[in-house]
matplotlib code that plots the C-alpha trace (Angstrom):
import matplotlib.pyplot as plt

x = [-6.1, -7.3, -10.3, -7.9, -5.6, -3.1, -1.6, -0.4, 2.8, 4.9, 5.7, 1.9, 1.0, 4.1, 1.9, -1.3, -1.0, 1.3, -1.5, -3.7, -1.7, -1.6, -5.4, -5.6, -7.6, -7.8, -10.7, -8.8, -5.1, -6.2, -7.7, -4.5, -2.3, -5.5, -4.6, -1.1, -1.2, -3.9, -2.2, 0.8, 3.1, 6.3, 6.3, 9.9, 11.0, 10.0, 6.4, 6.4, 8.0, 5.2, 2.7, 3.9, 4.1, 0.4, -0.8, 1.0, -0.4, -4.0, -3.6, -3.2, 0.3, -0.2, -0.8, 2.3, 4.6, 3.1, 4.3, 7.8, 8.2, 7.7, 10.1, 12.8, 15.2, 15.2, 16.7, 17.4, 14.6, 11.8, 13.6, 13.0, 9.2, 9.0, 10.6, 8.9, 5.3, 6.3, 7.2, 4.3, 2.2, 4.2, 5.8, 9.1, 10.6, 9.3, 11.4, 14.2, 14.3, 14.5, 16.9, 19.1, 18.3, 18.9, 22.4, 22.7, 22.3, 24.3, 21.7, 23.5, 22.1, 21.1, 19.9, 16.3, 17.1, 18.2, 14.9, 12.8, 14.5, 14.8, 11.3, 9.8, 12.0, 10.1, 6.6, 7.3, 9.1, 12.0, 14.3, 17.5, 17.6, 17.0, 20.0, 22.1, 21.2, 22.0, 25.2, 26.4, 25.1, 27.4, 30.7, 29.4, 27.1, 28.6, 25.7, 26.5, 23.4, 21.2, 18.7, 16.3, 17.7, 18.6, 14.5, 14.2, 16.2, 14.8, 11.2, 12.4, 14.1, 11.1, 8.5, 10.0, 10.2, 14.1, 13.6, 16.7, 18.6, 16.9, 17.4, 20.9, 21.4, 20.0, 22.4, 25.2, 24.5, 26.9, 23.6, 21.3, 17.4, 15.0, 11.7, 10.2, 12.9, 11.4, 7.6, 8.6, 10.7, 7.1, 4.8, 6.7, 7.0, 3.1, 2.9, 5.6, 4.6, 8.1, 6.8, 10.3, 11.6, 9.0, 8.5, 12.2, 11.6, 8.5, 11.1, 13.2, 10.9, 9.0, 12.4, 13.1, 8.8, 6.8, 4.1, 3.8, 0.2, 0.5, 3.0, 0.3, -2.2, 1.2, 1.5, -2.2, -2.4, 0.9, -0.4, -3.8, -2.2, -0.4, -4.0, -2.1, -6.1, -5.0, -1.4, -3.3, -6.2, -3.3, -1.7, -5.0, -5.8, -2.3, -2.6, -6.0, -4.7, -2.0, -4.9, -2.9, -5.5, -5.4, -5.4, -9.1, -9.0, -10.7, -10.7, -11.5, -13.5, -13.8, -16.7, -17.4, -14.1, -16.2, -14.3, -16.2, -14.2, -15.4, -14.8, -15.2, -18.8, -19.2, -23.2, -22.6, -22.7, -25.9, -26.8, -25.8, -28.9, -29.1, -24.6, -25.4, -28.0, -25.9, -23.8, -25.9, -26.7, -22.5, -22.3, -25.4, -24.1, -20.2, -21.5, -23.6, -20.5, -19.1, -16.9, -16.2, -14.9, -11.5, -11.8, -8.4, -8.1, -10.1, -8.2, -10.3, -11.5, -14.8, -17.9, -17.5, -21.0, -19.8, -16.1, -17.8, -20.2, -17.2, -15.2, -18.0, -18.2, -14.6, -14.0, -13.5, -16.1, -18.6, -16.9, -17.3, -20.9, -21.5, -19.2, -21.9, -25.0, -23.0, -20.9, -22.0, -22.4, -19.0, -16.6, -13.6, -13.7, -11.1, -10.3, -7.5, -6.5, -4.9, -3.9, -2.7, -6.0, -6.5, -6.5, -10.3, -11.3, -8.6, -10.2, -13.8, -12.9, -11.5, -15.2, -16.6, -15.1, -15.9, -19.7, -20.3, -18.1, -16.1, -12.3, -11.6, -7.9, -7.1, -4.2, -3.5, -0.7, 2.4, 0.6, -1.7, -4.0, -5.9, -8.7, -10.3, -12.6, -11.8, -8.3, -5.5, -2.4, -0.4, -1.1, -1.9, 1.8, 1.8]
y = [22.0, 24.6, 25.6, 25.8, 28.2, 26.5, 27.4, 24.9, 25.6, 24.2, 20.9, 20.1, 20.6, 18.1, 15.4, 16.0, 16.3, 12.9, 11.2, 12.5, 11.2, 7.6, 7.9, 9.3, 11.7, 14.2, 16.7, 17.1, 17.5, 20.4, 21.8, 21.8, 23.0, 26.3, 26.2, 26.9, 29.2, 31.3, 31.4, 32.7, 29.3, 28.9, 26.5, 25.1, 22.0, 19.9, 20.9, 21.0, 17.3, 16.4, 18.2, 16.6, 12.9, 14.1, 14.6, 11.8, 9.5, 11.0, 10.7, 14.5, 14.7, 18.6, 19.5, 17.9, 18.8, 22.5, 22.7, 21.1, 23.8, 26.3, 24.9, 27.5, 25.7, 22.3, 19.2, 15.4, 14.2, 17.0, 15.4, 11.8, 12.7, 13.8, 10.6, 8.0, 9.7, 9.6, 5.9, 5.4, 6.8, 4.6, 7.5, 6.2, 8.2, 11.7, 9.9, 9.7, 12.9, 14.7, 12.2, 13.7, 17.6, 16.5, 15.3, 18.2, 20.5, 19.1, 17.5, 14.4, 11.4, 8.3, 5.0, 6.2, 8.2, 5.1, 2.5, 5.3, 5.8, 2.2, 1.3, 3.6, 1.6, -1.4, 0.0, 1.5, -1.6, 0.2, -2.7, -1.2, 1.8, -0.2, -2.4, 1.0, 2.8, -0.9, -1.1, 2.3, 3.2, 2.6, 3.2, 6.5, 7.5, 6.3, 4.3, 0.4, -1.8, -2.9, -5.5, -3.4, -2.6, -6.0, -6.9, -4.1, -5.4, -8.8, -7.3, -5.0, -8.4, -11.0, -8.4, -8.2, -12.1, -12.1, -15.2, -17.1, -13.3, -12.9, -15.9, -15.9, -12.5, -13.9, -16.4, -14.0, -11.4, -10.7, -11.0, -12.9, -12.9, -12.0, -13.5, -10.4, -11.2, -14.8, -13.6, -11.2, -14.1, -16.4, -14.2, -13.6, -17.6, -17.5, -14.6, -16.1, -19.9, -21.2, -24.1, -25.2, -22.3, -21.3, -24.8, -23.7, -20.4, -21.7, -24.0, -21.2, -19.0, -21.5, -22.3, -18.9, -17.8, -21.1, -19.2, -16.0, -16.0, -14.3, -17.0, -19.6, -17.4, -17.0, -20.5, -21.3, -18.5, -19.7, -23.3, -22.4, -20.3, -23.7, -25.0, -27.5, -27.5, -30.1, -28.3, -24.5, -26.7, -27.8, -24.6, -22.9, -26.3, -26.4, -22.5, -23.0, -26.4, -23.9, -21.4, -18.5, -16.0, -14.1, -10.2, -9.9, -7.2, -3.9, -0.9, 2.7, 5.2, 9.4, 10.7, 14.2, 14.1, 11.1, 7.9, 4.3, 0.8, -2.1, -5.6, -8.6, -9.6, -7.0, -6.5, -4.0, -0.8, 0.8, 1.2, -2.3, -3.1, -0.3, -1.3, -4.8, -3.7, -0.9, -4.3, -6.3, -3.5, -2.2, -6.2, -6.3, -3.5, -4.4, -7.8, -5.5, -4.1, -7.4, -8.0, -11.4, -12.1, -13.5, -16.4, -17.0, -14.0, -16.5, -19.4, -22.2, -24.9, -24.2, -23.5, -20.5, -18.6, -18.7, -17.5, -14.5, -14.1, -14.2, -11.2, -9.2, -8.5, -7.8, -4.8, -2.3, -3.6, -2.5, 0.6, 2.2, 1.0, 2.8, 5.6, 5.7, 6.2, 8.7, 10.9, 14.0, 13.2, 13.6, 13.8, 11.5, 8.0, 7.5, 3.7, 2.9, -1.4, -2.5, -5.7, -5.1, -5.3, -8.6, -8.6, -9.1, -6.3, -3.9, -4.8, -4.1, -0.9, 0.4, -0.5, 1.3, 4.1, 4.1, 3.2, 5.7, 8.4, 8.8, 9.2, 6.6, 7.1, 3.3, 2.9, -0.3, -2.2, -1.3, 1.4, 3.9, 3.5, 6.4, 5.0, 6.9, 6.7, 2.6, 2.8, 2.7, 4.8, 1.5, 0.5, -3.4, -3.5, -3.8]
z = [23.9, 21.6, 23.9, 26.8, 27.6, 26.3, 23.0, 20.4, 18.8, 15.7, 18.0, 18.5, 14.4, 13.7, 16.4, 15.1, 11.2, 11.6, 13.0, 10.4, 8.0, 9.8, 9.6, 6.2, 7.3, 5.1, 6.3, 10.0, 8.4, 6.3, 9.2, 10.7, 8.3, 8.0, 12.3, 11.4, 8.2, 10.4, 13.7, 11.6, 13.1, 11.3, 8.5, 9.0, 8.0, 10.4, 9.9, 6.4, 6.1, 8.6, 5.8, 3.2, 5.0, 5.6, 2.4, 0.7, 3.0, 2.3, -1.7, -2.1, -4.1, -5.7, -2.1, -1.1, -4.0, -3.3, 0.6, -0.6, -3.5, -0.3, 2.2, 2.5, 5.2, 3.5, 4.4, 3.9, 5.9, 3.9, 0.9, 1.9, 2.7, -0.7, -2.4, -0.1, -1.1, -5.0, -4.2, -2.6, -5.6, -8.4, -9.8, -10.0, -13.0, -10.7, -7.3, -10.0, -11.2, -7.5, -6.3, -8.9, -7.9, -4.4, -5.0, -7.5, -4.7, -2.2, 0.3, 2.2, 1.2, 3.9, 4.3, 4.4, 0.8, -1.3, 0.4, -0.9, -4.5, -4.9, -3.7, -5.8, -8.5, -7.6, -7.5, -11.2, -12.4, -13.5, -12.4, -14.5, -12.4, -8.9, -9.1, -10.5, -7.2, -5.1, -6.4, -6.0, -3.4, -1.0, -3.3, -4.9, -1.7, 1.4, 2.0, 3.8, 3.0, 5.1, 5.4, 4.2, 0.6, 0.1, 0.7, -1.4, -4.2, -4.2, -4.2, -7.3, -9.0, -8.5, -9.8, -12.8, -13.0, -12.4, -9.3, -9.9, -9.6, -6.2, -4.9, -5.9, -4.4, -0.9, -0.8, -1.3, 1.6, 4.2, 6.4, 7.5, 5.1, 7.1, 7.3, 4.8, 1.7, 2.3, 1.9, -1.1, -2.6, -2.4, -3.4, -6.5, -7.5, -6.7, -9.5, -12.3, -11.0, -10.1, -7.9, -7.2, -5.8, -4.0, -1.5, -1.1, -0.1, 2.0, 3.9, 4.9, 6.0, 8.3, 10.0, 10.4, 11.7, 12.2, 14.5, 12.1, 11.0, 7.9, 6.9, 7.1, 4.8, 2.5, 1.7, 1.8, -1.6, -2.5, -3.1, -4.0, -7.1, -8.0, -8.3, -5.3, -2.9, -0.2, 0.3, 0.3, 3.1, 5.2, 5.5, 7.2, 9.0, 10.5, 11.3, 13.1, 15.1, 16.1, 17.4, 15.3, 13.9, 10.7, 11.4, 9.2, 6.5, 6.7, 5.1, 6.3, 4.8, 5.8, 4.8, 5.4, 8.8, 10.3, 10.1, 8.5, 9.3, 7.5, 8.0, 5.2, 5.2, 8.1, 9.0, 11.9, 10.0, 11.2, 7.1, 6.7, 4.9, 2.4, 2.0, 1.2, -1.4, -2.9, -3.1, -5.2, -7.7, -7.7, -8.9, -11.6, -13.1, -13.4, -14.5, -17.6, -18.5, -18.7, -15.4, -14.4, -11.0, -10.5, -8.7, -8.2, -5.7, -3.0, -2.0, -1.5, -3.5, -3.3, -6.1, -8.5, -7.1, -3.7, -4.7, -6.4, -3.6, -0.8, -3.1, -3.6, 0.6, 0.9, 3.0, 0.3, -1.7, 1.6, 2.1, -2.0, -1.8, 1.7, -0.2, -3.0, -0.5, 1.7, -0.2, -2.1, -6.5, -7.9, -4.4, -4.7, -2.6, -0.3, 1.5, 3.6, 3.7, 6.2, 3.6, 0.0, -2.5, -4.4, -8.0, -8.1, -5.8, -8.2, -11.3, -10.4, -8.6, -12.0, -13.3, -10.7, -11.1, -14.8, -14.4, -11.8, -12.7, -9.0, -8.7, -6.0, -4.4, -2.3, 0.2, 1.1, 2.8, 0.1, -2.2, -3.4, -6.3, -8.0, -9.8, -12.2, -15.4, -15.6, -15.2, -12.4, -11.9, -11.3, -14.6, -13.1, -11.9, -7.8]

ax = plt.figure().add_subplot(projection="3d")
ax.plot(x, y, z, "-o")
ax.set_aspect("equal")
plt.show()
């Protein structure tokens, strides 16, 4: 379009930096925004809550909080982009905070307002707070709850171990659960181990999805966290008798605007040789600082080596060591998951990160974690 003689406009920014934000690709959404601030195209608000959806979604949150401070014709859905990227990032307390100078200044407040205050509640633990903003919100704000917040709540309740509150709170809706609240309910009893209520749970949400692949893989951890092996086996033989596939992890990488998608154990990287031994010597030299894989993260009952050996070829793991070929010395790593990162993969990436001095910034399915000199900004809570 831009060779042609066809001239983009505010309307074809908004399409293109969205879907460099989808991407997380950083390189081509800066370009844009350069496209617009050159071509002198007016920054309104829909553009500027496409910016900052952009940079949120690529890890950049001064960039984003720096278009917001310039928006002059604000509005609730600029203010939601804000909150949602906060909650993305874990910075619940900073969500907070402009929630209350939003209301302060008279912005209305919607649906889409209170999922993004209270899910950045949940990501930040502040459980006190979540259930404040759940039960006023639609006396004091004129908000009616939808599903939605309700998953929301019982996501913010069963992280901070509060199961029996969650459950309890399902029972009482005026709505139907839906099959999400289930999964949320489950992974939690996985986490606190409450056996009991999660084979509950596991009932309800079979009746409610029996075909849903990612159930299967849900119960399978579930069980295998119990240390239950033949329950976690007959999950994922059950699931494969069905002929329902698991959607496979990956992870993408941009390095230097040119876009990297790995695979677990994927060997069809063109460098997939010199990958596999960045590999090896990524794992000698976590294992020197004294890192010991978390078996638990792999769900089978199978030998210790090969558990280690199956984590250390999960997606990410392939894409920081291609990262650590590729990329200048110093420049920040940044992965994209299409599946929330295992415990395993988040604690070595913190030793990473440590031992080899990069900044490495991870989206994956619910979250962003900023990794940086051995430590995480989600402080082990996600």
């Amino acid at each position: 379009m831009v060779s042609s003689t066809v001239t983009p406009n505010e309307i074809t920014l908004v399409a293109v930096i969205s879907a460099c934000g989808e991407l997380g690709a950083l390189g081509h959404g800066l370009w844009a925004h350069a496209y617009a601030l050159r071509h002198r195209l007016t920054v309104n608000c829909y553009l500027a809550t496409a910016l900052v959806e952009m940079y949120t979604r690529c890890g950049e949150m001064d960039l984003a909080e720096q278009v917001f401070a310039g928006v002059t014709d604000m509005d609730t859905r600029c203010y939601n982009a804000m909150l949602q990227g906060l909650a993305f990032h874990g910075r619940g307390r900073a969500a907070l905070t402009l929630f209350d100078r939003m209301c302060a200044e008279g912005f209305p407040v919607d649906s889409v307002t209170m999922l993004a205050v209270m899910c950045a509640c949940a990501h930040a633990g502040l459980v006190d707070e979540g259930q404040w903003l759940f039960d006023r919100m639609e006396i004091q704000f004129g908000v009616t709850p939808r599903i939605e917040h309700y998953g929301c709540m019982v996501d913010i309740l069963g992280r901070a171990g509060q199961l029996d509150v969650a459950e309890k709170l399902i029972r009482g809706m005026d709505i139907p659960p839906n099959a999400a609240m289930y999964r949320s309910l489950i992974r939690a009893c996985g986490i606190h181990g409450k056996l009991e209520l999660g084979a509950r749970t596991i009932q309800e949400l079979m009746r409610l999805e029996p075909e849903h692949s990612g159930n299967y893989v849900l119960l399978s951890n579930f069980y295998a966290r119990m240390r239950l092996w033949e329950d976690a086996k007959k999950a994922r033989k059950e699931m494969k008798a069905m002929g329902i596939d698991k959607s496979p992890g990956s992870s993408l990488l941009d390095i230097d605007g040119v876009l990297h998608e790995f695979l677990m154990g994927d060997k069809t990287h063109p460098a997939s040789r010199e990958i596999y031994a960045m590999v090896q010597e990524i794992e000698a030299r976590l294992k020197e600082s004294g890192h010991r894989p978390s078996t638990t993260a792999v769900m089978f009952n199978v030998e210790e080596e090969d558990k280690a050996d199956a984590l250390s070829y999960h997606s990410e793991r392939l894409a920081i060591a291609f990262a650590l070929i590729a990329s200048s010395p110093g420049a920040p790593i940044r992965i994209i998951k299409n599946l929330r990162v295992c415990s395993d993969c988040h604690e070595s990436t913190k030793l990473v990160s440590q031992v080899y001095g990069r900044e490495i910034i991870m989206r994956d399915r619910t979250r962003f974690h900023h990794f940086r000199d051995g430590h995480c900004s989600c402080g082990d809570f996600w």
